[in-house]
MDAnalysis code that builds the backbone (N, CA, C; Angstrom):
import MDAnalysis as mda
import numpy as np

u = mda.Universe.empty(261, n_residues=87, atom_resindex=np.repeat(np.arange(87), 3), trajectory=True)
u.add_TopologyAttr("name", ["N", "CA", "C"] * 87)
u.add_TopologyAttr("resid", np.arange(1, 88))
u.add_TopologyAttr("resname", ["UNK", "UNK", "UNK", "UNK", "UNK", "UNK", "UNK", "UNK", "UNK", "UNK", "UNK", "UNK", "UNK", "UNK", "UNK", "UNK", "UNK", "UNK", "UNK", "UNK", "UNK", "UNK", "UNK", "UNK", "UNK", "UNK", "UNK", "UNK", "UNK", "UNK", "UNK", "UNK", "UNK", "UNK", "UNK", "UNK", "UNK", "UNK", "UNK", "UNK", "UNK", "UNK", "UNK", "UNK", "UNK", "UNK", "UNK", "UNK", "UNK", "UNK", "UNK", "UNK", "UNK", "UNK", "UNK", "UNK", "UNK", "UNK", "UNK", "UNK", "UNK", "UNK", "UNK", "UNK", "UNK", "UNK", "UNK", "UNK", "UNK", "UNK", "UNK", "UNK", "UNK", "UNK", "UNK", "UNK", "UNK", "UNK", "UNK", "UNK", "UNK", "UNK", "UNK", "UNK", "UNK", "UNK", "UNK"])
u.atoms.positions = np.array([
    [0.830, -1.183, 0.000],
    [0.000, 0.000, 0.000],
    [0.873, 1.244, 0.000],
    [0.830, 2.369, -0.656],
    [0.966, 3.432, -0.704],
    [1.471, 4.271, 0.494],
    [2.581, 5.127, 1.243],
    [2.526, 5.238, 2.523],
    [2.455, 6.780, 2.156],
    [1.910, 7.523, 3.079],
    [1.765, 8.931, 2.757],
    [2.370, 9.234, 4.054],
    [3.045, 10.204, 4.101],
    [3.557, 11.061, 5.050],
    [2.928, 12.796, 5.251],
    [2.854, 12.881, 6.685],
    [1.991, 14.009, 6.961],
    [2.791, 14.824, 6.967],
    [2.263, 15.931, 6.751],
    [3.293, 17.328, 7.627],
    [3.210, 17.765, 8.651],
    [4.351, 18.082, 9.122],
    [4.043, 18.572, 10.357],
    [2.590, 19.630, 11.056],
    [2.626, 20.330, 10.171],
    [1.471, 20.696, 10.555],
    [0.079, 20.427, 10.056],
    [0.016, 19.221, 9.903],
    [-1.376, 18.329, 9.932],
    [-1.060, 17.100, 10.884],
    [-0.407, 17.030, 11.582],
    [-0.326, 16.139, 12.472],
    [-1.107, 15.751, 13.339],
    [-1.256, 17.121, 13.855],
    [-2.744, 17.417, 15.359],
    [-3.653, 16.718, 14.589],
    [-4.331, 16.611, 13.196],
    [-5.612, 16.344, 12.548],
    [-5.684, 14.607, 12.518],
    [-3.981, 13.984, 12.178],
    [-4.008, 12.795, 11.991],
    [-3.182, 11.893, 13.007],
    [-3.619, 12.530, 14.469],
    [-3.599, 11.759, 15.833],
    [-2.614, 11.513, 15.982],
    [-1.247, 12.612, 15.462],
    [0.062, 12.902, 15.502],
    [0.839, 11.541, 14.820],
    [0.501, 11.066, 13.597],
    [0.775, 10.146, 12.592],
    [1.323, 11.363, 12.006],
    [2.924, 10.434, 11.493],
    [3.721, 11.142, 10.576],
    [3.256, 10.402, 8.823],
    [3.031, 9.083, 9.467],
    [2.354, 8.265, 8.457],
    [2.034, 7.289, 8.127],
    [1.547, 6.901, 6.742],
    [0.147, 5.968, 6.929],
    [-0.146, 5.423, 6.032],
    [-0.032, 4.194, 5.774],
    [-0.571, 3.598, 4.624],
    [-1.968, 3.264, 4.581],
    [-2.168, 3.606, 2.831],
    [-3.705, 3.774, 2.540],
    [-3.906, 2.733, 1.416],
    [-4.786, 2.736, 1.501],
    [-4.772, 1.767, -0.142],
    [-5.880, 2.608, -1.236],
    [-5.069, 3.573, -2.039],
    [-5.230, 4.643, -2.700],
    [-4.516, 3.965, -4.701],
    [-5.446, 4.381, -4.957],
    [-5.055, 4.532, -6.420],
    [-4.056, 5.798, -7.166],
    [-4.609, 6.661, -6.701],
    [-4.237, 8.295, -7.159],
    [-4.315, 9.296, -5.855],
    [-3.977, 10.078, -5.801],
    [-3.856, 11.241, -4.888],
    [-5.442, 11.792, -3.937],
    [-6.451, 12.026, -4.920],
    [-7.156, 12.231, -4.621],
    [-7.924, 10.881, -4.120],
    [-7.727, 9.630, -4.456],
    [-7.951, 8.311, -3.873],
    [-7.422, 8.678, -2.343],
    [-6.427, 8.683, -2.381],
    [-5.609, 9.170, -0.925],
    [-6.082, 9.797, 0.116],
    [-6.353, 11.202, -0.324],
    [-6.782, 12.649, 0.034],
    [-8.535, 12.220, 0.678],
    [-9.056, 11.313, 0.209],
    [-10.958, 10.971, 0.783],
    [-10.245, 9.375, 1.798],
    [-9.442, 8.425, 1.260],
    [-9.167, 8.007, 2.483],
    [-8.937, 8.502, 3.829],
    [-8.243, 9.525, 3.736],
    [-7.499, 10.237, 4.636],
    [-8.169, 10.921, 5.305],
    [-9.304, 11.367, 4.868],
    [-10.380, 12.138, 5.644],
    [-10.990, 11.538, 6.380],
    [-11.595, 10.087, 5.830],
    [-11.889, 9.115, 6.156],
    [-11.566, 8.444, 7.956],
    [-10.307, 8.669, 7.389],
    [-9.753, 7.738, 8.488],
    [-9.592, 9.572, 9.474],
    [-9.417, 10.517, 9.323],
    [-9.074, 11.564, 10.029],
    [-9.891, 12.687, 9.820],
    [-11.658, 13.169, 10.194],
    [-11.974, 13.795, 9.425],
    [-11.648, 15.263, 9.500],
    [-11.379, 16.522, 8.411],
    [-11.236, 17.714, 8.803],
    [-9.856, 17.561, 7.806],
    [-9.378, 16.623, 7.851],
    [-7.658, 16.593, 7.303],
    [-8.000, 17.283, 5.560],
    [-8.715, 16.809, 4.976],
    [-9.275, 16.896, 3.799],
    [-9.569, 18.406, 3.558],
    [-9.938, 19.363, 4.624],
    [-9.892, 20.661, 3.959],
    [-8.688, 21.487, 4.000],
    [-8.000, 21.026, 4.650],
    [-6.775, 21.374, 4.918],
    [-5.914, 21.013, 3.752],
    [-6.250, 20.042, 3.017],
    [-5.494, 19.830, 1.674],
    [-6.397, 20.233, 0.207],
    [-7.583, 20.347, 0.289],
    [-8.289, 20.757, -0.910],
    [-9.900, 21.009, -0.629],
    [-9.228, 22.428, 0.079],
    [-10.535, 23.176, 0.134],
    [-11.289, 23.635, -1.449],
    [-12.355, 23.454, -1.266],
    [-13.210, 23.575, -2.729],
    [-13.065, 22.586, -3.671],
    [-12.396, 21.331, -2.920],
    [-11.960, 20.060, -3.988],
    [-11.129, 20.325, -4.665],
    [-10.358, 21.035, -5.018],
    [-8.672, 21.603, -5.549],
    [-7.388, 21.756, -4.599],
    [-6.661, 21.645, -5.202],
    [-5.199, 21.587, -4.168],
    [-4.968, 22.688, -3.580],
    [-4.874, 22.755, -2.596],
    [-4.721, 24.317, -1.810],
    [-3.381, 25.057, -2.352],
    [-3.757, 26.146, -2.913],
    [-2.501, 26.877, -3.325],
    [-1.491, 26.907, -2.398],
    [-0.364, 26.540, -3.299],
    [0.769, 26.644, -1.910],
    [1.344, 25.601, -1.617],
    [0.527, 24.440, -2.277],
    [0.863, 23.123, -1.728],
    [0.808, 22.560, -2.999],
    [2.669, 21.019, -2.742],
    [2.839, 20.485, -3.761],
    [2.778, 19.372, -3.604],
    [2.760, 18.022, -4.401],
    [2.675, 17.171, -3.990],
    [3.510, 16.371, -4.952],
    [4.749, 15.543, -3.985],
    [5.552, 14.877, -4.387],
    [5.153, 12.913, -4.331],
    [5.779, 12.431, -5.718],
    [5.422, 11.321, -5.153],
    [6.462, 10.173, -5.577],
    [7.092, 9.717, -5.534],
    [8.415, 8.618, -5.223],
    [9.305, 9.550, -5.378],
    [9.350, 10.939, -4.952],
    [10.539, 11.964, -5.040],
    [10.530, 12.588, -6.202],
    [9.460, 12.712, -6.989],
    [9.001, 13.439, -8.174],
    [7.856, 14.362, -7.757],
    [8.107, 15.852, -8.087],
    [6.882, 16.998, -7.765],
    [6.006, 16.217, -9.166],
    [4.985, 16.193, -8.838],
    [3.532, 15.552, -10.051],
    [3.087, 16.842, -10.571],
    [2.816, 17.098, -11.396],
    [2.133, 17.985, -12.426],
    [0.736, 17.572, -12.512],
    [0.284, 16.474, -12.027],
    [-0.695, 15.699, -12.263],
    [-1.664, 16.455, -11.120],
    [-0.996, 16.524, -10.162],
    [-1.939, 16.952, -8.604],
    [-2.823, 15.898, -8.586],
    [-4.105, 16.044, -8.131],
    [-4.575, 14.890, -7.655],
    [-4.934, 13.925, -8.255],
    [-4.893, 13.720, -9.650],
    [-4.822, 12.704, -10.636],
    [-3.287, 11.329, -10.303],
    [-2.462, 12.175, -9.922],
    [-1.307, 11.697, -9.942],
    [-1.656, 10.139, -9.300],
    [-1.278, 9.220, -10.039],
    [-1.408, 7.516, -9.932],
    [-0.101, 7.227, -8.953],
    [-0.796, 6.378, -7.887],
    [0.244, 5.930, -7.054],
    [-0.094, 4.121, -7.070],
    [1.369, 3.903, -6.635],
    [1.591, 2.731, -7.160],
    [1.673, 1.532, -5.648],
    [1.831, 0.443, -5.838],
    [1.833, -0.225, -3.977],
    [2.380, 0.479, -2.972],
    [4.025, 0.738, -3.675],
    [4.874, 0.945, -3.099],
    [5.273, 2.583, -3.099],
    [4.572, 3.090, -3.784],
    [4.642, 4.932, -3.436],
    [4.793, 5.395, -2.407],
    [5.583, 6.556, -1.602],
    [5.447, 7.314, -1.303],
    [5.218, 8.824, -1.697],
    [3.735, 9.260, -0.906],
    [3.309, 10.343, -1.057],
    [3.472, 11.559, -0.688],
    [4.038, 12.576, -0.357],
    [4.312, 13.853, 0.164],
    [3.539, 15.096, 0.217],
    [2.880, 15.445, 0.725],
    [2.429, 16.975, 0.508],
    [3.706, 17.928, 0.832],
    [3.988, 18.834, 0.360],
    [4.823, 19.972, 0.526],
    [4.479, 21.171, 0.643],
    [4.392, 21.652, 1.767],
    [3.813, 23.308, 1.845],
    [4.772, 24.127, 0.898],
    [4.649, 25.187, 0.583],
    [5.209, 26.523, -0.030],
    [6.150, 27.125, 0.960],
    [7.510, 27.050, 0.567],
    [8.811, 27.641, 1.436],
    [8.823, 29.250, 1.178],
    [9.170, 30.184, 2.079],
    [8.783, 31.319, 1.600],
    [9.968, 31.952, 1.652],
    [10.802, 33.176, 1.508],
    [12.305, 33.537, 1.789],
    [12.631, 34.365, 1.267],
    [13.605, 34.715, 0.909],
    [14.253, 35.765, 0.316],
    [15.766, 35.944, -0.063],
])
């Protein structure tokens, strides 16, 4: 199964799980498990059913272009990545 890793700051939402295997097809497969199993986590990643600006999502160490289409495989790992900000 697929293991997704949280961010730190969705942790509080997913009972301080860094992470978690789901048995997800694609991202957004993922993203309604995940609510599922944690509810509230889900707006925090795609409020209005779209990817929250700001946020990327990596998956066997590849940023996806796909967003929540992006196909995950047994052995995937999933990443959300917040937006680094700086100067």
């Amino acid at each position: 199964m697929p293991t997704v890793f949280i961010p730190a700051s969705l942790r509080q939402l997913a009972d301080d799980h860094d992470r978690v295997e789901l048995d997800a097809a694609n991202v957004r497969d993922a993203i309604d498990e995940l609510e599922q199993r944690f509810p509230g986590i889900a707006e925090r990643l795609v409020p209005d059913g779209a990817l929250r600006p700001g946020l990327a999502i990596a998956v066997d160490g590849n940023i996806s272009s796909l967003g929540l289409l992006q196909k995950l495989g047994p052995e995937s790992e999933l990443h959300f990545l917040p937006a680094v900000g700086g100067g």
